[in-house]
ZAMIDREN-509197 format. One record per residue (C-alpha): x, y, z; residue in one letter. Coordinates in nm, 2 decimals. Last residue first. Layout:
<rec><xx>X</xx><yy>Y</yy><zz>Z</zz><rest>a</rest></rec>
...
// end
This chain:
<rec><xx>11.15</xx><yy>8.25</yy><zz>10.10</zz><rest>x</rest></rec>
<rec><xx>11.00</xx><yy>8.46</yy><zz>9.79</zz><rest>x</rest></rec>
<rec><xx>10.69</xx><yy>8.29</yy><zz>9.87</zz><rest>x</rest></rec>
<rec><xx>10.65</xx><yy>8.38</yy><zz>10.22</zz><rest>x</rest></rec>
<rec><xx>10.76</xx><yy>8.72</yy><zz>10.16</zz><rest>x</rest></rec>
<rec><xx>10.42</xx><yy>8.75</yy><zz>9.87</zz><rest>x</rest></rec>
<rec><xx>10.22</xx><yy>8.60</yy><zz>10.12</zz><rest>x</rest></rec>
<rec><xx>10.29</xx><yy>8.87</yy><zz>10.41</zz><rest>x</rest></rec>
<rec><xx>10.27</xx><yy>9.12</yy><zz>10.19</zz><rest>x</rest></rec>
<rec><xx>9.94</xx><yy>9.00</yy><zz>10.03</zz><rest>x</rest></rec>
<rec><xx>9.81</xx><yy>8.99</yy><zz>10.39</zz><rest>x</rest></rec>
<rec><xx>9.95</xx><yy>9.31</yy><zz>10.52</zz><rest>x</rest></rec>
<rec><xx>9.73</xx><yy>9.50</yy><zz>10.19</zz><rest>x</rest></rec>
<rec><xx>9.45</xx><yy>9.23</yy><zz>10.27</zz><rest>x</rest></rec>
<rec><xx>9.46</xx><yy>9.42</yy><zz>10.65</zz><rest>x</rest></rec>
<rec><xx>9.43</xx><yy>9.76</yy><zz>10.53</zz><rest>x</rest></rec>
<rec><xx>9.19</xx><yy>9.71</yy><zz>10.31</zz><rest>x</rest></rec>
<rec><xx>8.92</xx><yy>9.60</yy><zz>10.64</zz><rest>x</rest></rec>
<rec><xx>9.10</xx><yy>9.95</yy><zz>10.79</zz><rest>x</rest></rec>
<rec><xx>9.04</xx><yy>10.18</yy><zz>10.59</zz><rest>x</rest></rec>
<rec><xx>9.35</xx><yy>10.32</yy><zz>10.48</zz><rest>x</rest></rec>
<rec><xx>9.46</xx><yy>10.64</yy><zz>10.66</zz><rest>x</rest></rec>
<rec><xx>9.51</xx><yy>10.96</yy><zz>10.45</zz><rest>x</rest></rec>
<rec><xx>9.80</xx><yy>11.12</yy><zz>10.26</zz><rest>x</rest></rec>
<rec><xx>9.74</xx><yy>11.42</yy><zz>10.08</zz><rest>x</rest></rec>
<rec><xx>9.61</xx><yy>11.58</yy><zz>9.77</zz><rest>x</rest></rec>
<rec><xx>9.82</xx><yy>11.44</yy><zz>9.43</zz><rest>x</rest></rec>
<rec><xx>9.69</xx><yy>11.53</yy><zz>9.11</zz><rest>x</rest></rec>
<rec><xx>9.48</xx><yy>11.42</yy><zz>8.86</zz><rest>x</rest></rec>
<rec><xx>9.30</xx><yy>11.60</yy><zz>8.55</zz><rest>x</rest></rec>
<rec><xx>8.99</xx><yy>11.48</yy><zz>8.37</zz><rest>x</rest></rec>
<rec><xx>8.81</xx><yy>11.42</yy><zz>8.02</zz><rest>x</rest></rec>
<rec><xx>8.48</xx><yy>11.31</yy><zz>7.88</zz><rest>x</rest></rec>
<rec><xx>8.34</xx><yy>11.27</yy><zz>7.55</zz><rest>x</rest></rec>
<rec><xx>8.48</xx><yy>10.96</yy><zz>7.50</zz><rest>x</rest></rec>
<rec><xx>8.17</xx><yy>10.73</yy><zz>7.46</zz><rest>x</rest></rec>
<rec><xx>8.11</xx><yy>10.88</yy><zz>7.82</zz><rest>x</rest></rec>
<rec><xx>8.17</xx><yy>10.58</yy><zz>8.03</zz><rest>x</rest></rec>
<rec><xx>8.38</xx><yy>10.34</yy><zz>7.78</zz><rest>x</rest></rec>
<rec><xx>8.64</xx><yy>10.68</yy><zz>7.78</zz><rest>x</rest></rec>
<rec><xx>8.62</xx><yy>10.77</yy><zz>8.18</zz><rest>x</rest></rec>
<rec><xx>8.66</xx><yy>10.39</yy><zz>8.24</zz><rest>x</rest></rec>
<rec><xx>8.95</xx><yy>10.37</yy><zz>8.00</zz><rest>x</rest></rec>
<rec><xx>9.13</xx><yy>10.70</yy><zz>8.14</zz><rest>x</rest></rec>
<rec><xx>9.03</xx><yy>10.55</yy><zz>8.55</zz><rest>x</rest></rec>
<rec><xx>9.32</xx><yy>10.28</yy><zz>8.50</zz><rest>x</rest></rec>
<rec><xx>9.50</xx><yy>10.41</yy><zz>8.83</zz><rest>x</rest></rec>
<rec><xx>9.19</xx><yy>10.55</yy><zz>9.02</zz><rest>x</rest></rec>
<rec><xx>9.10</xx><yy>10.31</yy><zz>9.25</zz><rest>x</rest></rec>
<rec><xx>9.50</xx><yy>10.30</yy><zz>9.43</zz><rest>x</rest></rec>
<rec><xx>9.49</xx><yy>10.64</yy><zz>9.40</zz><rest>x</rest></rec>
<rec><xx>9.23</xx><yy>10.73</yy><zz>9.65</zz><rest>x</rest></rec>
<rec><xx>8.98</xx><yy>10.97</yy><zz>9.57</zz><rest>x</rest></rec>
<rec><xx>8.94</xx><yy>11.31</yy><zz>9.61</zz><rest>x</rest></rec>
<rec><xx>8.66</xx><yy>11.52</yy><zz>9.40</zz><rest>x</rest></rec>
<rec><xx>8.54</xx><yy>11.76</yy><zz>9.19</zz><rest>x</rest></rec>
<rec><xx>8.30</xx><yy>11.75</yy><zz>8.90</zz><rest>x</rest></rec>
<rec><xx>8.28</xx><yy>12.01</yy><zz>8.64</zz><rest>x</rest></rec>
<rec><xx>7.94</xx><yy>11.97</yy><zz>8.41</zz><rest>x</rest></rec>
<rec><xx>7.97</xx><yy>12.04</yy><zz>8.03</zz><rest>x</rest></rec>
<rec><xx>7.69</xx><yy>12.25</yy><zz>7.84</zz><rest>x</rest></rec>
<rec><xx>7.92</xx><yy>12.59</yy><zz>7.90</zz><rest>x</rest></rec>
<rec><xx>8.15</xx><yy>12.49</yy><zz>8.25</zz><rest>x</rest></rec>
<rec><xx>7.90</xx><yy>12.42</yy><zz>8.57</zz><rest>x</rest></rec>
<rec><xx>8.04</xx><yy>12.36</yy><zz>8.83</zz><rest>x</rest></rec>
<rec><xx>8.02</xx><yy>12.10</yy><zz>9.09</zz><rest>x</rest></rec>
<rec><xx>8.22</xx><yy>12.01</yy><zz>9.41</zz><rest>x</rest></rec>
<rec><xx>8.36</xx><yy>11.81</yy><zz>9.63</zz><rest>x</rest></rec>
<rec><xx>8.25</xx><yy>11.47</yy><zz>9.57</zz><rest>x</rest></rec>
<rec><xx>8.43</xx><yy>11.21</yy><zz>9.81</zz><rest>x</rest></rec>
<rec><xx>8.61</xx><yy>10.92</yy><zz>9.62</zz><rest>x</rest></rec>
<rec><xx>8.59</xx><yy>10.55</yy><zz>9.77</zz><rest>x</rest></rec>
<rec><xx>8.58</xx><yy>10.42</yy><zz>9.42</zz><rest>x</rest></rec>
<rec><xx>8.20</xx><yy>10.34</yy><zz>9.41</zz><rest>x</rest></rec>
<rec><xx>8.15</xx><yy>10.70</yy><zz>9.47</zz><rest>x</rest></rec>
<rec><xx>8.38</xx><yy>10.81</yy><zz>9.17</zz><rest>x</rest></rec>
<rec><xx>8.14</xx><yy>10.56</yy><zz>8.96</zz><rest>x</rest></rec>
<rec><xx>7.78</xx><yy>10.73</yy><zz>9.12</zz><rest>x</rest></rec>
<rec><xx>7.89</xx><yy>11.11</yy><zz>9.03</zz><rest>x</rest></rec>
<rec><xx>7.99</xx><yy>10.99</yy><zz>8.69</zz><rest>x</rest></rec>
<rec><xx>7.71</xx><yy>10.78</yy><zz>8.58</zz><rest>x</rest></rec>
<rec><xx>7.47</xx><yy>11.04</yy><zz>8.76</zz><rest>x</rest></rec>
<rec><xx>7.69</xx><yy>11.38</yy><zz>8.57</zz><rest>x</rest></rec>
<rec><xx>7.70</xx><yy>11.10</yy><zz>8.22</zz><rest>x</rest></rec>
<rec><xx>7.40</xx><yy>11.35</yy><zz>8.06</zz><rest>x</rest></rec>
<rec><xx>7.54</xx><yy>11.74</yy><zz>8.13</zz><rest>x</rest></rec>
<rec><xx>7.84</xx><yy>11.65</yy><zz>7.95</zz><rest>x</rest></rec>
<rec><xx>8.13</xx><yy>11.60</yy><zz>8.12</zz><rest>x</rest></rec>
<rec><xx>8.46</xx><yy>11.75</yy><zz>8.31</zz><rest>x</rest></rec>
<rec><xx>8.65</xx><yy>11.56</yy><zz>8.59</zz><rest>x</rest></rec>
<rec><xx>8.85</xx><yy>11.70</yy><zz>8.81</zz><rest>x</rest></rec>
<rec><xx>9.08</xx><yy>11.49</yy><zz>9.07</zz><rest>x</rest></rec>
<rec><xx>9.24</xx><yy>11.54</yy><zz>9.39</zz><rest>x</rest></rec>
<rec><xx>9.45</xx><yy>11.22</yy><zz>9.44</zz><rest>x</rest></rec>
<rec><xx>9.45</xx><yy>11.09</yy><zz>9.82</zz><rest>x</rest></rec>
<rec><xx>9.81</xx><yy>10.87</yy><zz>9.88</zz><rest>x</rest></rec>
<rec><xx>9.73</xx><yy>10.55</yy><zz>10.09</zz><rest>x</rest></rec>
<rec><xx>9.87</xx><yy>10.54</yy><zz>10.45</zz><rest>x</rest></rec>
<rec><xx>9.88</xx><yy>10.26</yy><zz>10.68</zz><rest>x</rest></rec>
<rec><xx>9.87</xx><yy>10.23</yy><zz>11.08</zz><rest>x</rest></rec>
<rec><xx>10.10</xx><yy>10.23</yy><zz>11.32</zz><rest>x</rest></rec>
<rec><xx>10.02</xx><yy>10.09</yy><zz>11.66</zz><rest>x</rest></rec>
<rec><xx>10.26</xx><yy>10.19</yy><zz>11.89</zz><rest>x</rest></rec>
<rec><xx>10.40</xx><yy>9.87</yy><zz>12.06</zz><rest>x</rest></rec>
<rec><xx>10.50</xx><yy>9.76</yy><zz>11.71</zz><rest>x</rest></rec>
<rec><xx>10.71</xx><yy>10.09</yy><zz>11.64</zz><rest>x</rest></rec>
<rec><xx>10.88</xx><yy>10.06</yy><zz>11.97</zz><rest>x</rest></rec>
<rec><xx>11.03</xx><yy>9.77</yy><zz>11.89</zz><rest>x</rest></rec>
<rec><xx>11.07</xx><yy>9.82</yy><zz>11.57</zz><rest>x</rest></rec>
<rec><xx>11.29</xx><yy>10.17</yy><zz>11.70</zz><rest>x</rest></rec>
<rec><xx>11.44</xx><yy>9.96</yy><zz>11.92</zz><rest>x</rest></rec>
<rec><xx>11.59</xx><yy>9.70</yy><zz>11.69</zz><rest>x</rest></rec>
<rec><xx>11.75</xx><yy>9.98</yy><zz>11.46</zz><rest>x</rest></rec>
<rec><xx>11.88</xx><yy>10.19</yy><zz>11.73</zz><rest>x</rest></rec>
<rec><xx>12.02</xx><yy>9.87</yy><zz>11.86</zz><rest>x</rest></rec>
<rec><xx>12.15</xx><yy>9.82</yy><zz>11.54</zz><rest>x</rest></rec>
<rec><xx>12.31</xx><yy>10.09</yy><zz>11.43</zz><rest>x</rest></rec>
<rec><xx>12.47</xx><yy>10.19</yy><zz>11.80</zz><rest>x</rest></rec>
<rec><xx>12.65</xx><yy>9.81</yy><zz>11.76</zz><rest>x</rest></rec>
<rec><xx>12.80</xx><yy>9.95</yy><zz>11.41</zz><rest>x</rest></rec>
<rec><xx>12.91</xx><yy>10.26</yy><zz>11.55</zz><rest>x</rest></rec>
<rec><xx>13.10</xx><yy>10.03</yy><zz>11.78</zz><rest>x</rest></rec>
<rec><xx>13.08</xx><yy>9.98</yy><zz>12.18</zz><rest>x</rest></rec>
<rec><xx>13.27</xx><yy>9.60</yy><zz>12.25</zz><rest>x</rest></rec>
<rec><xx>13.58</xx><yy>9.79</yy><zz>12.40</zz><rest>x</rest></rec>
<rec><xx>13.51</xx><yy>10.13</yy><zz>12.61</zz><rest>x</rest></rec>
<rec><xx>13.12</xx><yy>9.98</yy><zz>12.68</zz><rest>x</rest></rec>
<rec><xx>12.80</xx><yy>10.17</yy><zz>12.62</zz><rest>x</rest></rec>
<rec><xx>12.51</xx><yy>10.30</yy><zz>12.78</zz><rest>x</rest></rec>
<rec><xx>12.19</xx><yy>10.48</yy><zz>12.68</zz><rest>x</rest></rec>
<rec><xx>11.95</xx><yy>10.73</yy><zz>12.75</zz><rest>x</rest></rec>
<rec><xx>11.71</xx><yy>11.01</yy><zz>12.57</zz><rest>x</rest></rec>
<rec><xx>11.72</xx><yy>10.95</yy><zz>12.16</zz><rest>x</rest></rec>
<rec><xx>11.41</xx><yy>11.15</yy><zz>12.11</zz><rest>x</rest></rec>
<rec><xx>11.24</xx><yy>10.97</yy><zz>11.75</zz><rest>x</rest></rec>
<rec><xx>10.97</xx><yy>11.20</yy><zz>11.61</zz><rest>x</rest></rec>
<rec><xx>10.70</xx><yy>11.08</yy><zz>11.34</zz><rest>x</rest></rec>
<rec><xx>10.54</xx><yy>11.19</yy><zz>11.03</zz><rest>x</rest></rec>
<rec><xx>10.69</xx><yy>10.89</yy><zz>10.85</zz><rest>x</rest></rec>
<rec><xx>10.77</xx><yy>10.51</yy><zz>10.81</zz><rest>x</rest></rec>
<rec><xx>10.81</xx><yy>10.30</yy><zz>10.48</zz><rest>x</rest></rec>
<rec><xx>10.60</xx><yy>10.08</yy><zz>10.36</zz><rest>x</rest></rec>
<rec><xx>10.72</xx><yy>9.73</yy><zz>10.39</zz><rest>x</rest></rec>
<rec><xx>10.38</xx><yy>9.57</yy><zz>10.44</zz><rest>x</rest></rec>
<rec><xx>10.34</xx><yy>9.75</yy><zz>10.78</zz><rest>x</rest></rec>
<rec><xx>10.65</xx><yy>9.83</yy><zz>10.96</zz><rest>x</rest></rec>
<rec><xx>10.88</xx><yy>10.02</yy><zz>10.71</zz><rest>x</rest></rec>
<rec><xx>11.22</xx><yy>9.92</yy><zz>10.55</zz><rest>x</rest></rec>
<rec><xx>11.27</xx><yy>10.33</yy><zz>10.54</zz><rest>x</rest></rec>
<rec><xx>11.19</xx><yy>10.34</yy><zz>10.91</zz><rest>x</rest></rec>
<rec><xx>11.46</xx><yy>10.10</yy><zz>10.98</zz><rest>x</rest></rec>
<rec><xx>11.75</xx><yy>10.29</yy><zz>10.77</zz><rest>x</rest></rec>
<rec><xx>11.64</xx><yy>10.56</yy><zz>10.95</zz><rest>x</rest></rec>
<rec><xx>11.65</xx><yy>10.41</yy><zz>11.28</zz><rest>x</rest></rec>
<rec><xx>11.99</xx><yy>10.29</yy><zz>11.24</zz><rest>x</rest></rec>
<rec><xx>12.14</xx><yy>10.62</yy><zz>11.06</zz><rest>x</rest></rec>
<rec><xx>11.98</xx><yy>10.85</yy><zz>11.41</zz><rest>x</rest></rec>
<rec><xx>12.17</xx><yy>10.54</yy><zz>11.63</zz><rest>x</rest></rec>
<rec><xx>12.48</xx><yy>10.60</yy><zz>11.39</zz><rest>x</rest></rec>
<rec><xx>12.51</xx><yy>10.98</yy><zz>11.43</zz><rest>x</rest></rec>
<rec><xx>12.48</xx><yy>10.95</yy><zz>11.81</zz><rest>x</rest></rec>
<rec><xx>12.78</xx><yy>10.71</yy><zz>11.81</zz><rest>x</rest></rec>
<rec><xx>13.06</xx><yy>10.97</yy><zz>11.77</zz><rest>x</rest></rec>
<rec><xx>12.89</xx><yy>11.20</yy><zz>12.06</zz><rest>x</rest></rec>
<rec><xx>12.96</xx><yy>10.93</yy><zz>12.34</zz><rest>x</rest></rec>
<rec><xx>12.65</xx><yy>10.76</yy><zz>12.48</zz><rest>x</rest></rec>
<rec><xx>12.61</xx><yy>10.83</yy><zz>12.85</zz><rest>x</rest></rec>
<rec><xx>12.84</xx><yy>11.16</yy><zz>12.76</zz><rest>x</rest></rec>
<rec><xx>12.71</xx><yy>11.36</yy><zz>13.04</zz><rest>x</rest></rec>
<rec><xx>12.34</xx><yy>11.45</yy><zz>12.86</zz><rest>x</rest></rec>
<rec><xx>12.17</xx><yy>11.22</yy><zz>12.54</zz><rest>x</rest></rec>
<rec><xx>11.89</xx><yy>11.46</yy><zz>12.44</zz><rest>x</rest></rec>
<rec><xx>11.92</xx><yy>11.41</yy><zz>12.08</zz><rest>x</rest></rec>
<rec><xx>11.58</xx><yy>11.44</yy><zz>11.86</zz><rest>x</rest></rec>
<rec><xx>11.59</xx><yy>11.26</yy><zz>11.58</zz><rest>x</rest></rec>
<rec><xx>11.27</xx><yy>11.44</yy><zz>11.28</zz><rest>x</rest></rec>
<rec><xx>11.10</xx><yy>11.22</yy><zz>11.03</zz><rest>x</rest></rec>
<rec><xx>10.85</xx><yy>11.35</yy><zz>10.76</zz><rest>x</rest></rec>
<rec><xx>10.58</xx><yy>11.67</yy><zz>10.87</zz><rest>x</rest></rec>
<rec><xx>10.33</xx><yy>11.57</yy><zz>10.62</zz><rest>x</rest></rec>
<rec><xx>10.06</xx><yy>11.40</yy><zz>10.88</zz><rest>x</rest></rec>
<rec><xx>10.13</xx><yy>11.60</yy><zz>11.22</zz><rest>x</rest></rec>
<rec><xx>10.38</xx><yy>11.43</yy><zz>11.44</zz><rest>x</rest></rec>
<rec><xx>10.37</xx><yy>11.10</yy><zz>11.60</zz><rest>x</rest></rec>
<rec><xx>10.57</xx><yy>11.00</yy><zz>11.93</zz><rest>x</rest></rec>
<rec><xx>10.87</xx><yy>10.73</yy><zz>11.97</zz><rest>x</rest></rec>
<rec><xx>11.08</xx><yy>10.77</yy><zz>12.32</zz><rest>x</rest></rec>
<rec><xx>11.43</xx><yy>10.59</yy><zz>12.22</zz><rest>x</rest></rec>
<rec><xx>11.64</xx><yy>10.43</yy><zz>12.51</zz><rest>x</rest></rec>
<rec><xx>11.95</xx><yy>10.31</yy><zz>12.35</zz><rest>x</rest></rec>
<rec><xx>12.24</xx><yy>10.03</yy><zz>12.45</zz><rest>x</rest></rec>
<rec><xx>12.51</xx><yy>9.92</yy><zz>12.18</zz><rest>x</rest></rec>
<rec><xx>12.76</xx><yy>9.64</yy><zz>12.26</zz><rest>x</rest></rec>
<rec><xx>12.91</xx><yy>9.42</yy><zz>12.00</zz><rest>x</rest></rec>
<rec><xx>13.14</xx><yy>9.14</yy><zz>12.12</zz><rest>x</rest></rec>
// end
């Protein structure tokens, strides 16, 4: 009894650019009441997310054909086929996951620079700079947040609590793909168990 019929054409946009519905929907194939409702269904789907429940963004959704039915078309019916389409779509396209990139500034004596230098490698960080600041050493860098979380204590232990640092957020940039896949893993687990 519920009919609901849309043709969505899925392509990525540039990484910070968020969600954007296109409507293209011409003579009234889909009437304009339901159009609202297909752009609500594949939000609501996109915020659920694909991968490990993350949720979806820097991508374009063109709502380009359709159908409906005088009696069994609902808003509700345009929800969910929007909805199922858009995973749909979303598997066949390969999405991939997203970690947030912290930029972060870390100031210490000359003497720790190596232990320093050596631990944000270790954490998948990528030096940017040095500077020098009186007898302390400035070290920039991005790393990923997920290896930086408890870096206070580390900083503390390292230095005998003589160094100090800022965070704050850089980007969004892919997850490599071997973490990637234990991320989807303990997802997958974690649903399992809840079941």
């Amino acid at each position: 009894g519920q009919y609901g019929d849309t043709w969505l054409e899925i392509e990525p946009l540039p990484r910070g650019t968020g969600f954007e519905f296109v409507d293209k929907i011409v003579g009234g194939v889909i009437p304009r009441q339901y159009i609202p409702a297909v752009e609500k269904g594949i939000v609501e789907a996109m915020e659920q997310g694909m991968l490990a429940g993350f949720p979806v963004t820097d991508f374009r959704v063109t709502l380009y054909d359709g159908s409906y039915h005088d009696v069994d078309s609902s808003e509700m019916a345009f929800k969910i086929a929007a909805s199922m389409g858009f995973k749909k779509g979303m598997e066949m396209a390969n999405p991939t996951l997203l970690e947030p990139i912290m930029k972060i500034e870390v100031i210490v004596p000359d003497e720790y620079m190596g232990d320093i230098m050596g631990d944000l490698n270790s954490r998948r960080g990528k030096i940017v700079g040095v500077e020098t600041k009186g007898s302390n050493q400035v070290v920039k860098s991005t790393v990923p947040m997920a290896e930086v979380l408890k870096y206070a204590p580390d900083l503390r232990s390292m230095t005998g609590g003589r160094g100090t640092f800022t965070m704050e957020f850089s980007h969004y940039e892919e997850v490599p793909a071997h973490i990637a896949q234990k991320i989807i893993d303990q997802t997958k687990k974690a649903k399992e168990q809840e079941k």
